[in-house]
Every structure is written in C-alpha cells, then in structure tokens.
Backbone as numpy.savetxt, mean C-alpha at the origin, in Angstrom:
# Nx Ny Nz CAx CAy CAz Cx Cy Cz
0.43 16.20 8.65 0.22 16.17 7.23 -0.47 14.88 6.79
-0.10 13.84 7.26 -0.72 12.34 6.88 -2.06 12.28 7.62
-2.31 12.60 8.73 -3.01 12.26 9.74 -4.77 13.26 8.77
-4.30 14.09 7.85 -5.63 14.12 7.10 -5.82 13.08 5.59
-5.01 12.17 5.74 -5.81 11.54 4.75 -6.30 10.59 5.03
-7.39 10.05 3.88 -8.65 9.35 4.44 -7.86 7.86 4.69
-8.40 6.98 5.66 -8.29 5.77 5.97 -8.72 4.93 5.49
-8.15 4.27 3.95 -9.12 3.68 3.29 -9.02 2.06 3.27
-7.05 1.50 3.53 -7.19 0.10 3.80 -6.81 -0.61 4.42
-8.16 -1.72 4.68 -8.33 -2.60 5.69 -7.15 -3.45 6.29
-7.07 -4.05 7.36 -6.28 -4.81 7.71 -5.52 -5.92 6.67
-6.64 -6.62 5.99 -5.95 -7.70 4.74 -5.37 -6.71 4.09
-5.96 -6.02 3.41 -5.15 -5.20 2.22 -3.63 -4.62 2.95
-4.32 -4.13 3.73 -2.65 -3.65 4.78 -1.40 -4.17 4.15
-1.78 -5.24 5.28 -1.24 -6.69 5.28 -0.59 -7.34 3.71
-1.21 -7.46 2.74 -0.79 -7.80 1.60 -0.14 -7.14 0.99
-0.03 -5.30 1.01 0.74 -4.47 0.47 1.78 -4.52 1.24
2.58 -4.34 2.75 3.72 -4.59 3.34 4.17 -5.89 2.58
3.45 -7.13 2.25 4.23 -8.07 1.90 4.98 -8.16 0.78
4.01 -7.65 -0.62 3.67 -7.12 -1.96 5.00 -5.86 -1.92
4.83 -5.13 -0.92 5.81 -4.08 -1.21 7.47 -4.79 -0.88
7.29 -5.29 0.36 8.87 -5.85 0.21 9.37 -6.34 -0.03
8.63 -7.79 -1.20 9.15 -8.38 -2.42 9.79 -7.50 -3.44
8.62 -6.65 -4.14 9.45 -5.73 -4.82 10.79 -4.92 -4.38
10.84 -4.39 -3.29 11.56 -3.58 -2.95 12.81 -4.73 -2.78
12.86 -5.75 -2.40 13.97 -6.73 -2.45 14.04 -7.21 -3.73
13.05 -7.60 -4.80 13.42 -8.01 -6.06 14.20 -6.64 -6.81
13.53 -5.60 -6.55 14.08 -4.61 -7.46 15.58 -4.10 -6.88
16.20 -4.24 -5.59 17.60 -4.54 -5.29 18.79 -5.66 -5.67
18.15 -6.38 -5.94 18.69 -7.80 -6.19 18.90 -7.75 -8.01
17.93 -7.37 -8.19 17.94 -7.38 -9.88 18.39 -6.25 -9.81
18.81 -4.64 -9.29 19.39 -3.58 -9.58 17.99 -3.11 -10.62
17.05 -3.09 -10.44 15.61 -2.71 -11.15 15.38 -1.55 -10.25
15.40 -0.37 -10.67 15.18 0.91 -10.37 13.67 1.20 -10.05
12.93 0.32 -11.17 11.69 0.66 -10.99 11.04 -0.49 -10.01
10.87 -1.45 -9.76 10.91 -2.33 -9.14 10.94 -1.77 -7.66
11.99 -0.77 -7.35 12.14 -0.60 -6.03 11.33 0.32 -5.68
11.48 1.54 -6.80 9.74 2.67 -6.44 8.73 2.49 -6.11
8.48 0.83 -7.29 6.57 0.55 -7.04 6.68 0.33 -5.73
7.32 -0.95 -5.14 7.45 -1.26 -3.91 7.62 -0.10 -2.31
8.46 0.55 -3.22 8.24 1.37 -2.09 6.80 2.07 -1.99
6.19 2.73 -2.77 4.79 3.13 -2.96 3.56 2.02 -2.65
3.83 0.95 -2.94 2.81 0.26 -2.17 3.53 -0.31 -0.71
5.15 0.15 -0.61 4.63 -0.61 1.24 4.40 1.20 1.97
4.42 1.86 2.02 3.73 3.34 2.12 2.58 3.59 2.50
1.77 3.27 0.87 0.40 2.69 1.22 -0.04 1.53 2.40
0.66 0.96 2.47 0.30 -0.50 3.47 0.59 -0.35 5.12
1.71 1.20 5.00 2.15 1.87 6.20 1.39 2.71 6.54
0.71 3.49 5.65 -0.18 4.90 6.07 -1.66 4.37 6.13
-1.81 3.00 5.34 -3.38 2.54 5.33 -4.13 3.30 4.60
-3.41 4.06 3.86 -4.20 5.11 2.52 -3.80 4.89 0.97
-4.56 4.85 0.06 -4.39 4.70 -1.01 -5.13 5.44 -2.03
-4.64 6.22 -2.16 -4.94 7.47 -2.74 -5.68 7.11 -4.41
-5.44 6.55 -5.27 -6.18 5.58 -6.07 -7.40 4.75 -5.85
-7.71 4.79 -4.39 -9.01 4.38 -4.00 -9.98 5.27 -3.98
-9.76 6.63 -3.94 -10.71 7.50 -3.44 -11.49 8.01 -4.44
-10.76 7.96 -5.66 -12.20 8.89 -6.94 -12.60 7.62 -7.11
-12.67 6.53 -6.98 -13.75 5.27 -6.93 -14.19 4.98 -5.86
-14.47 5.90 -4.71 -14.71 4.98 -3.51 -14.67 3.64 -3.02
-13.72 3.78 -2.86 -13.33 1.89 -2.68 -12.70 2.03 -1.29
-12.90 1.29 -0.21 -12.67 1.64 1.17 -12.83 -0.07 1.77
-11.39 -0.46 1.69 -11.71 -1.70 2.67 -11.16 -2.08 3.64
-11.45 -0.80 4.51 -12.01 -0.78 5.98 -13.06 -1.44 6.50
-13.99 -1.33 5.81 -15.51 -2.02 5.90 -15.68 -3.53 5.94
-14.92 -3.97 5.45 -14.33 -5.48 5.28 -13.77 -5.70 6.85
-13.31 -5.37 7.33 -13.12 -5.55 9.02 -14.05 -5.68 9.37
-14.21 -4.70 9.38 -15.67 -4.04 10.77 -16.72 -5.49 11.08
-16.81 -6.58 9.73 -18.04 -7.09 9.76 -18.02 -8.33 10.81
C-alpha cells in the first residue's frame, strides 16, 4: 500500500521531520496537548515513509537536493 506513493523527501528533510516530529510528539505528552501529539505524529510518518503528500499538487520533491 505505501510502496506506491511517490518518494518525495530528501534525506535533510527526512531527517528534520523525525526530529520536528518527536519534539512534538514529546511536547504534546508532557503538556497532555492532544493536538501536539497528532501533528507530530503526521510529520514523523512523513519523515518515516519519505512522502509528503502536500508536496505533490505543487511539485515539490526534495529528493533532487541529494542527488547533486
């Protein structure tokens, strides 16, 4: 099921959403912030699957940012 969606981010971005996500996901436990823990979980997801589905009706792909 995952394995068809597009591959859109790069190693940094990766990288910054696992970090980005498990702040939240620890701030929004700590503070008992419900929402806090969703976003987080949704961007470390994104940072796990390397897809970001908000990238794609803008083509925005930074994969390409590696490669160079």
């Amino acid at each position: 099921m995952f394995d068809k969606l597009p591959k859109n981010v790069g190693k940094t971005d990766r990288n910054f959403r696992l970090a980005a996500g498990g702040v939240l996901v620890l701030g929004g436990i700590v503070s008992q912030s419900w929402i806090f823990t969703i976003i987080g979980l949704v961007v470390l997801a994104t940072g796990a699957l390397g897809t970001c589905l908000a990238y794609v009706p803008f083509k925005i792909d930074t994969t390409t940012k590696d490669k160079d």
